[in-house]
Phi, psi and omega in degrees: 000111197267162179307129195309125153251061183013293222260005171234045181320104207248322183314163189228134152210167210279359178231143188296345202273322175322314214246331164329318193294292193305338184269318167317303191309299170300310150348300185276040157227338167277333169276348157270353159075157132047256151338309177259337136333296193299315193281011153263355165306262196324322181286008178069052199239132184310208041011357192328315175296331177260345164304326184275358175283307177309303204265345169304310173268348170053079188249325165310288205308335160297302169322297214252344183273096203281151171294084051245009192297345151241199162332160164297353193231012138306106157197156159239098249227091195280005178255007139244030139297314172301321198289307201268343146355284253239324137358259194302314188311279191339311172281314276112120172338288183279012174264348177270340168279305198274035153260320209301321192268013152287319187268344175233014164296300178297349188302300184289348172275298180323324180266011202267183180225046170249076218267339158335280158356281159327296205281359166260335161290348186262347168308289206281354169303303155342303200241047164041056177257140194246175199203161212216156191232088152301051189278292193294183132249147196267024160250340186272316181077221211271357166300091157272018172285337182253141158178137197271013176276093169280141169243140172249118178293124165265160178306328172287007190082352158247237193212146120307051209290129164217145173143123163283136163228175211250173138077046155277102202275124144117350189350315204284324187264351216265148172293320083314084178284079174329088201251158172242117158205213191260168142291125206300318200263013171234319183120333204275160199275166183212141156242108176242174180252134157202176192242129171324313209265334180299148179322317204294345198268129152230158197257108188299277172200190174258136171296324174238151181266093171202162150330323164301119151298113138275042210298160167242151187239123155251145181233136193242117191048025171275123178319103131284121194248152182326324182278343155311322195271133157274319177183153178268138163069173169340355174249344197268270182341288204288348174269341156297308169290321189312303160345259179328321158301334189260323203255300190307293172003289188303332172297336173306320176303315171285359148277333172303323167289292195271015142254045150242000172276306193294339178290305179321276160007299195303289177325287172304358194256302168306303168319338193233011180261120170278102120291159183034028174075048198187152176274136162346284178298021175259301163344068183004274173354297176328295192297314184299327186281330148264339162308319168311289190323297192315269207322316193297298173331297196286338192270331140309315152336274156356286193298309196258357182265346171274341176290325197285329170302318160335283162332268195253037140284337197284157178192183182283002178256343178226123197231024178312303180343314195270035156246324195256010159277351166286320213274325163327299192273258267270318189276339188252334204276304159287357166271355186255001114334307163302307167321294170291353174292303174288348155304296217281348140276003177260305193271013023179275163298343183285330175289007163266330186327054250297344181251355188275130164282320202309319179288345171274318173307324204272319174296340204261324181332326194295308187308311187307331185295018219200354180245151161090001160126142183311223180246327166299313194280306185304312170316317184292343169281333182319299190241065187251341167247024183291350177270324193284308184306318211265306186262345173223074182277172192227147186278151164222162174263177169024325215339127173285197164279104206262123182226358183291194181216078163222155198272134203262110207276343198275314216292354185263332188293337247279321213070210170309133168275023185249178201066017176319340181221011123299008182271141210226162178223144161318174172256138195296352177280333184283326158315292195308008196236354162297011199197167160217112147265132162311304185293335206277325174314301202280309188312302204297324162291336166295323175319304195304329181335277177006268187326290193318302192284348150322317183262332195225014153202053192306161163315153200252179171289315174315280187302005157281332180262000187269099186291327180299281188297333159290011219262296176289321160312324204249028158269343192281285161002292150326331184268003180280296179294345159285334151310300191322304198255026165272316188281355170280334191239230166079277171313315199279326183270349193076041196297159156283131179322293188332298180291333165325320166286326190285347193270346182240035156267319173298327174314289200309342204259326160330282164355282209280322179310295142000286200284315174289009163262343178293286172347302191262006170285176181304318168299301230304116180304190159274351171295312178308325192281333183270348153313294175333274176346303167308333206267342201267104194253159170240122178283168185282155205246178192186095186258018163244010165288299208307281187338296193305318176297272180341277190320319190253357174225344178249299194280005194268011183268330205299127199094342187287342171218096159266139176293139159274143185237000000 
C-alpha cells in the first residue's frame, strides 16, 4: 500500500466522478502552491478560496449527500470518502477540519425523520454550503449528559431557545446548525437547526487562534418551529453518540495526510543534507528513526483503510465498528503524533522553519488526538469490549475490501446505542495465522500472555473504578485488533513480508513499552507486575529484513514528492 502521492495519484475508484473529485481536489492545492497555504496559515486567513472551489465543483454535495437525496453521483461513500479524508490532512489541518465539522453538522439531519430537513440540506449542499454541530459547552466540555441549552414551549406550540455552545467548528458561516439540547418542560434531549444569518443567533467570538472559526455561539430567545427539530428524546441521545461515531473516523484520515506530506519533507530534507562528511541519512540512529516512521505510517494506512470495510458492512446484527473506529481517533491519531515526534527528530531545527508544511504538521497533529473525546474517553469504550473480543468469538462471514460505489445507508440508520457488550467479533487468530514472521510470533506470544493474565491475575474492584490503570490495560489491549486488522489489509493490499514484520518489530515493542506503565502504577498487584514481566519482550532482530525496508521503501521515497511553492 504505497504512500500517498499527488503528483502520482494511484488510489483507484470504481466510478469517474471519485477520482474527478479527487484529482480536482489536488489540483486546486498544487496550483496554489506551498507558499500561499503557509501566508493564509500565518495570517489566520478564512478559507473563502477553497470553500469557493467546493461549490463550485459541489464536492461537499458529491460527498456528503446520502442516495436519493441528490445527483446521481451523490452518495455517502466511505472508501471515497476515506481517500479525500487523506487528501486535505496531506495540505492541512484547516481544509481538512472544515469538511470534518461539515460530517458532523449533517450526521443529526440524515439521521433525523425530518424530510423536510433533508431536502433543504441537500439544496444547500447544492449551492456549497457548509454545516456545523452544536454539541459541547464550555462549562460541560465533551459531558454530554449536561447541557443549559434550553427550548421553552410557547403558546403558540413553538419554541424559545437559550443557551450558548462552545468549540463550534464553521460556527460563523453554516446555514444549518445542528444544536443539541433540552426541552424545558419534560427534560427530554433535542436536536434542532438553527442559522447563523438569524437575528436570535449571536456569534460570540472564535476560540482559537487559526484559520478555523472554531466559535461560540449564542442563541438568545431564538424562535423554533416544529419543522426545526430533528428528534426528540432518546433519539435525539442516540443521534448525537451515532454522529460522533460516524465522525471520528475522519480524524484517522487526517492525520495520515500530514504525515506522509511531513515524511516527504522529511526524507528530502535528510537525504540530501551533508554533515561531518556524510549524509544525514547515513547515520544508523537516522535510519532507525525513519524506518520507525514509515511502518507506523502503513501501519496507519493499514489499519484505517480496513475499519472503513467495517463501516460499511455494519448493520444491526453486526456493529464491530463501533471497536475498531474508536480505535481510528484513538490509536492512529497518536501514532501519527509519534510518527512526527521521529522525524522531527531527524530534521531537528528545520521542523521550525516558517516555509515547511512540516512545521503546521508538528502543531496541528497535536489537536486530532483531542478532538471527537479524548484519548482517555475512547479507551474506556475500548474496553467494555475486551472478554467479547479476546473470549467469546463468534462466526461472520468475510469481509472483502468494499471500494464499490454505493451508498451506506446503516451509517443514518443505526438505531439505539446500547448493548455495547452484547456485541460479539470474529475470531482474531485467523488473521494472526495469515502470515509466519518472526515478530508476528513474538506478538502473538504476548497476546497470549495478556489473556492468561487476564484470567489468572484479573483487576481487582478497587482497580476497576481507577480509570488511570484501566487506562494502561487498555493500551495493551488495543494493540490486538490493531495488529488484526493491519494483517487483514496487508493481505488484501500485498504488503511486503518485510515492512510486515518490521510493523510488528514496534508492535512487539509497544507490547513491552505498554506492560511496563501497567508494572509501575501503584495498584498493580504482584501477579500482575509478574505479567508485566513477561510482556516486555525484545522482537527478533534481522538486519537483512531491516535494510530491505530501508533501501527499497523509506529512502527509495527520497525525490518522490516535493510541493510546488
Amino acid at each position: 500500500m504505497i504512500l500517498l502521492n499527488p503528483k502520482k495519484y494511484a488510489r483507484e475508484y470504481p466510478d469517474k466522478m471519485g477520482r474527478e473529485i479527487m484529482e480536482k481536489t489536488i489540483e486546486f492545492f498544487e496550483t496554489k502552491g506551498l507558499g500561499s497555504i503557509k501566508e493564509d496559515d500565518q495570517g489566520r486567513i478564512w478559507y473563502r478560496e477553497f470553500l469557493d472551489f467546493l461549490g463550485k465543483e459541489k464536492i461537499f454535495a458529491r460527498l456528503l449527500t446520502p442516495t436519493p437525496y441528490g445527483d446521481k453521483d451523490s452518495r455517502w461513500d466511505m472508501w471515497r470518502i476515506q481517500g479525500f479524508n487523506e487528501i486535505l490532512g496531506f495540505y492541512g489541518l484547516p481544509y481538512w477540519y472544515t469538511w470534518q465539522v461539515t460530517v458532523l453538522g449533517l450526521g443529526p439531519i440524515w439521521m433525523s425523520d425530518n424530510e423536510e430537513a433533508k431536502k433543504k440540506a441537500a439544496k444547500l449542499l447544492q449551492e456549497g454550503a457548509i454545516f456545523a454541530f452544536g454539541l459541547s459547552e464550555r462549562a460541560h466540555g465533551a459531558d454530554v449528559y449536561s447541557t443549559d441549552m434550553m427550548l421553552t414551549l410557547q403558546a403558540d406550540g413553538t419554541y424559545l431557545a437559550n443557551g450558548s455552545k462552545y468549540y463550534i467548528g464553521n460556527a460563523n458561516e453554516a446555514d444549518m446548525v445542528s444544536t443539541f439540547g433540552k426541552i424545558a418542560e419534560t427534560n427530554e434531549y433535542v436536536f434542532f437547526v438553527a442559522n447563523y444569518k438569524d437575528s436570535g443567533y449571536k456569534l460570540v467570538k472564535n476560540t482559537v487562534n487559526s484559520q478555523n472559526y472554531v466559535g461560540e455561539y449564542a442563541l438568545e430567545n431564538y424562535p423554533v418551529k416544529e419543522i426545526d427539530i430533528l428528534a426528540r428524546g432518546d433519539q435525539a441521545w442516540f443521534n448525537a453518540l451515532n454522529t460522533v461515531n460516524v465522525g471520528k473516523y475522519n480524524l484517522g484520515g487526517g492525520s495520515i495526510g500530514m504525515c506522509t506530506h511531513a515524511f516527504y519533507e522529511a526524507i528530502n530534507h535528510a537525504s540530501n543534507r551533508s554533515l561531518y562528511g556524510m549524509f544525514v541519512t547515513d547515520f544508523p540512529h537516522v535510519k532507525q528513526l525513519f524506518v520507525d516512521a514509515y511502518t507506523r505510517l502503513i501501519a496507519m494506512k493499514l489499519y484505517a483503510a480496513r475499519t472503513a470495510d467495517y463501516m460499511r458492512s455494519a448493520s444491526l446484527e453486526d456493529r464491530r465498528y463501533l471497536l475498531f473506529d474508536p480505535l481510528v481517533k484513538m490509536k492512529v491519531t497518536t501514532q501519527g503524533e509519534e510518527v512526527i515526534n521521529l522525524m522531527w527528530d531527524v530534521i531537528a531545527a528545520k521542523g521550525f522553519e516558517k516555509d515547511t508544511f512540516f512545521e503546521m504538521a508538528a502543531r496541528d497533529i497535536r489537536a486530532l488526538p483531542k478532538l471527537e473525546g479524548t484519548v482517555h474517553v475512547n479507551i474506556a469504550l475500548i474496553i467494555k469490549f475486551i472478554q467479547n473480543y479476546l473470549f467469546r468469538p463468534a462466526e461472520y462471514p468475510e469481509i472483502p475490501q468494499r471500494n464499490e460505489a454505493v451508498n451506506d445507508d446503516f451509517l443514518f440508520n443505526q438505531g439505539p446505542t446500547k448493548g455495547l457488550s452484547k456485541i460479539q467479533f470474529h475470531d482474531y487468530h485467523k488473521a494472526f495465522e495469515l502470515y509466519d514472521l518472526p515478530n508476528l510470533t513474538i506478538f502473538k506470544e504476548q497476546v497470549e500472555t495478556f489473556k492468561e493474565s487476564l484470567i489468572k491475575a484479573p483487576s481487582t474492584p478497587e482497580q476497576q473504578k481507577d480509570t488511570d490503570i484501566m487506562l494502561a490495560m487498555g493500551n495493551m489491549f488495543t494493540l490486538i485488533p490493531y495488529a488484526q486488522l493491519i494483517l487483514e489489509n496487508a493481505k488484501i493490499y500485498n504488503t511486503d513480508e518485510a515492512v510486515l514484520d518490521q510493523i510488528f518489530d514496534f508492535l512487539v515493542r509497544d507490547f513491552a513499552k505498554h506492560a511496563l506503565e501497567f508494572h509501575n502504577k501503584p495498584s498493580s498487584t504482584d501477579a500482575q507486575m509478574e505479567y508485566s514481566k513477561k510482556l516486555m519482550r525484545k522482537p527478533s532482530v534481522d538486519n537483512e529484513r531491516y535494510m530491505k525496508v530501508w533501501n527499497e521503501f523509506v529512502y527509495a521515497q527520497n525525490g518522490k514528492y516535493e510541493m510546488n511553492y
